[in-house]
N, C-alpha and C positions, 0 to 999 in steps of 0.2 A: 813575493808580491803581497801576499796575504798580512802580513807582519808589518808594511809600511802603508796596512789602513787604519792601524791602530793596534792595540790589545788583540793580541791574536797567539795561539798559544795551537801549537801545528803538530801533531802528530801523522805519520806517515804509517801504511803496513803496505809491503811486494805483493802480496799474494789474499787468495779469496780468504782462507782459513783464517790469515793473520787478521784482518779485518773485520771479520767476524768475530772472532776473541775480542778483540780490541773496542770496537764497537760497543758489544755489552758491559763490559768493565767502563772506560771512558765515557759514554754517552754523551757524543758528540754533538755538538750545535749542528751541522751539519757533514755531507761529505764533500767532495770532488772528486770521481771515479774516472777514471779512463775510460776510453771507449773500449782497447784492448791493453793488454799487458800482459809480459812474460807468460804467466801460470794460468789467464785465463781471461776471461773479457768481462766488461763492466756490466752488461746486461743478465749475464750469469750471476754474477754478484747481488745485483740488487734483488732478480727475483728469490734469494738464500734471504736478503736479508726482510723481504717483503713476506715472504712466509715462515719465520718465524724464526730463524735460523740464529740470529742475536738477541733472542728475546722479544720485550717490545718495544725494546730500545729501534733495533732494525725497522719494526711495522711503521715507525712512527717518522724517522729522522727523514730531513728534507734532504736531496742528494741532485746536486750540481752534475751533470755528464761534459768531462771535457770530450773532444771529434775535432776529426777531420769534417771537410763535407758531406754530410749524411744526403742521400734519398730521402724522400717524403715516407717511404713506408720502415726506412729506418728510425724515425723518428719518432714514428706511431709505433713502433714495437718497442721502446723507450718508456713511450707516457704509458703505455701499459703496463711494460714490467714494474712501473713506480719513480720514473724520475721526472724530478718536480721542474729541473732550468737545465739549460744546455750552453755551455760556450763553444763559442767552435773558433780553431784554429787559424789562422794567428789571431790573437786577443790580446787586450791592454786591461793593464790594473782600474783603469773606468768599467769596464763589460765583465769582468769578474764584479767589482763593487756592486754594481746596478742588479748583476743575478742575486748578491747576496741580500741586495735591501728590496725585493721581489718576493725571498723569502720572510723575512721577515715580516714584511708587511701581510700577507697569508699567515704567517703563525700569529699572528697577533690580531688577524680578523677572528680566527677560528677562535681564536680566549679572548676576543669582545674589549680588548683593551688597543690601546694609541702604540704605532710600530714604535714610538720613542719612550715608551714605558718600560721599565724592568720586567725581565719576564719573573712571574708567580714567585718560583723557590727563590730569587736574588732578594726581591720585595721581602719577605721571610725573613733571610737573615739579615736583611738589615734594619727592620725592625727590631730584632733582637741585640743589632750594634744599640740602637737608640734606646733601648732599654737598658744594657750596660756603662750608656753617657749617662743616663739618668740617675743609676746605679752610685756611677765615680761622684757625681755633681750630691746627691745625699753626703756621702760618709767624709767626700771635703768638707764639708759644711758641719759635719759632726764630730771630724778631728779635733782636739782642744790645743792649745798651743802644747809643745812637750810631749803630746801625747801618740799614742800608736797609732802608726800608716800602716801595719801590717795586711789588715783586710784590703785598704785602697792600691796596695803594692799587687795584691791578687788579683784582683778583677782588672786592674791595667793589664797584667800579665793573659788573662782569662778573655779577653778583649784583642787582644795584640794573634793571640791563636787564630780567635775565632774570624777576623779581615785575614789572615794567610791562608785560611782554608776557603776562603771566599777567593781570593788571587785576583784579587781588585787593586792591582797597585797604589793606588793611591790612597786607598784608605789602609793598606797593608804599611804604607813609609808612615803614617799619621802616626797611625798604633803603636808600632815599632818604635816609632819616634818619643812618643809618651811614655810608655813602657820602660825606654832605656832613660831616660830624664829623671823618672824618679824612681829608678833602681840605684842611679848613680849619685846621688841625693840624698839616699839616705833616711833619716826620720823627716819629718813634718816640718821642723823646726826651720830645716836647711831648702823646703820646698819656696817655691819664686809662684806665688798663687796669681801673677799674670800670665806665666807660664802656663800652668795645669791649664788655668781657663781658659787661653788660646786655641790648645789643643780640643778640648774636649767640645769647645765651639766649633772648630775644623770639621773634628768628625760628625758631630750630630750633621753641618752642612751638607757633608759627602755620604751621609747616610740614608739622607733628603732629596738627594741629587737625582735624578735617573742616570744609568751608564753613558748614555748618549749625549748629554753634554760633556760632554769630552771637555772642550776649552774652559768652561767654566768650573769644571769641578779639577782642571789642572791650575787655573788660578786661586783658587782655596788655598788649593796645598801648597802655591810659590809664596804667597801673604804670610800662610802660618812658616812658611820657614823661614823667612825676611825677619817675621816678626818674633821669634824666639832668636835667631841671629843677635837680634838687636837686643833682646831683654837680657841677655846673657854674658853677653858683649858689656851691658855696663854693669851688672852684676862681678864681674870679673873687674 
């Protein structure tokens, strides 16, 4: 369910312990806990991970409680232990979505920014994409004909890492995209400079973008591929 609201990347744990490892390692956007489960119940959980038990990864993360029917005093024993939204049983991929953008609109009260804003660390690095477009768009500019793409071959490459450590699809296919273009291309000589600069326009867009336009920063990326399709197309 989670997966067909978009970019959603799921990891599961059975048990208190596993989730608690996981938790601090991962630093999850948020959770989804059970009310109960096998090894132990969701309200056990959260108050481990409310006191400190994952770090301050645990103190911090917003945590969805799936239930059956709860009592009212089940429910206050809940917002106590630390859980921020509740679904309850049987529920549709709308009443998960709606808990989820509840959250986020609260994390984004709390950091004084619009719920459709990148949060902080994504802002980050992708200012540091846009510094590396900046980067490519210099030393294009300073290749001479004949001359060595070695440095420019790099930071394509150096660029291409740093959106896959980001796991921003689309600016991850961009990168990727450019990266292998002019690896497979060769010296400078053999580069298609409508090409390069298609690319390096895409990404600065999608670096610009906030995650939340979804449709518009997936139309970026169908353009620049239409659009090297094509430039390549009569190149050939």
């Amino acid at each position: 369910m989670l997966r067909t609201l978009g970019r959603a990347q799921v990891t599961y744990a059975s048990t208190t312990e596993e989730c608690l490892s996981l938790a601090a390692v991962i630093a999850p956007d948020f959770l989804l806990v059970e009310w109960e489960f096998e090894n132990g119940t969701g309200l056990e959980l959260i108050k481990k991970m409310r006191a400190g038990e994952a770090g301050d990864v645990g103190r911090k993360v917003p945590v969805i409680m799936l239930a059956e029917r709860r009592m009212q005093r089940d429910v206050d024993a809940a917002r106590q232990a630390g859980v921020d939204e509740f679904v309850i049983r049987p529920f549709s991929i709308a009443t998960v979505q709606r808990r989820i953008k509840s959250i986020q609109r609260k994390q984004a009260c709390a950091e004084g920014r619009s719920d459709k804003d990148d949060a902080p660390d994504v802002q980050i690095r992708k200012g540091l994409v846009r510094m590396y477009v900046e980067r490519l768009m210099a030393l294009r500019s300073a290749i001479q004909p004949g001359g060595d793409a070695r440095d420019f071959k790099l930071t394509c490459a150096q660029l291409s890492v740093l959106a896959n450590d980001m796991e921003e699809p689309m600016l991850v296919s961009a990168t990727f995209s450019l990266s292998n273009y002019v690896k497979a291309v060769g010296g400078e000589a053999r580069m298609n400079a409508s090409v390069v600069e298609a690319h390096l326009h895409a990404i600065l867009q999608l670096a610009e973008l906030p995650n939340s336009q979804y449709e518009l920063r997936r139309t970026v990326t169908a353009e620049l591929n239409n659009l090297v399709a094509k430039k390549l197309g009569r190149a050939a």
